[in-house]
C-alpha positions in Angstrom: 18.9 -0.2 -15.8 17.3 -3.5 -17.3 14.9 -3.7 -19.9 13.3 -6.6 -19.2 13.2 -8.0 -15.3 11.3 -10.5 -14.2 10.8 -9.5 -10.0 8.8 -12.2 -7.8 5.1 -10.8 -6.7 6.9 -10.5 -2.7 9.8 -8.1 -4.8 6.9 -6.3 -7.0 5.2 -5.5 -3.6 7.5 -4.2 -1.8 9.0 -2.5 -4.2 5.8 -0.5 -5.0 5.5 0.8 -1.2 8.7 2.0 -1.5 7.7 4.3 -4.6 4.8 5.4 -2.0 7.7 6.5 -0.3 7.1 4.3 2.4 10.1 3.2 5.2 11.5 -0.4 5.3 10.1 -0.3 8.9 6.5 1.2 7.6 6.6 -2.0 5.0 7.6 -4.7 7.1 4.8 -3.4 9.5 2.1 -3.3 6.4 2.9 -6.6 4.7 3.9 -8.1 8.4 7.4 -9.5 7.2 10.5 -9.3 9.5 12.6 -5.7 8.4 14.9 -8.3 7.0 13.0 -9.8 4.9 11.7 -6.1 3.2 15.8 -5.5 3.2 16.2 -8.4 1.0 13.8 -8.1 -1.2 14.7 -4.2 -2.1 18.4 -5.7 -2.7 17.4 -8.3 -4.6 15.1 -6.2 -6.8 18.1 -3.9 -6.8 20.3 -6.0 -8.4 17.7 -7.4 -10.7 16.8 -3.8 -12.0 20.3 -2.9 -12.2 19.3 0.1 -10.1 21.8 1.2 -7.6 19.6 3.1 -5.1 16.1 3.4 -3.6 15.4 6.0 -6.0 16.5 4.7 -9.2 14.6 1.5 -8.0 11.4 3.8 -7.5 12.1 5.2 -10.9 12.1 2.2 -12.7 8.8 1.1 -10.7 7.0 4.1 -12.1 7.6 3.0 -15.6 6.5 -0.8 -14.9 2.7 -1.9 -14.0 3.8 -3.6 -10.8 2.6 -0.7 -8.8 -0.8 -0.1 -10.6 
């Protein structure tokens, strides 16, 4: 996984409901964004990170201040 990774605030978001443990469905619904939309922005942040599943990507979240 990446050292350094710059995600956008929309990626940072999303990505720290997902460490809640929170559906794509549950965060589309509580940032009202199309399912889509939440499905892009876990890829992208994905690929950023380097991280190759939700978990690794929830992993990585717990060891940045995004989700503080």
């Amino acid at each position: 996984m990446t050292t350094e990774t710059s995600l956008t605030p929309s990626e940072a978001r999303v990505s720290a409901l997902l460490l809640q443990g929170m559906t794509n469905r549950a965060i589309a619904d509580r940032l009202v964004l199309s399912l889509r939309t939440v499905e892009c922005h876990i890829s992208r942040a994905l690929s950023k990170t380097g991280c190759s599943t939700r978990l690794e990507l929830a992993l990585w979240m717990m060891d940045r201040p995004f989700h503080r």
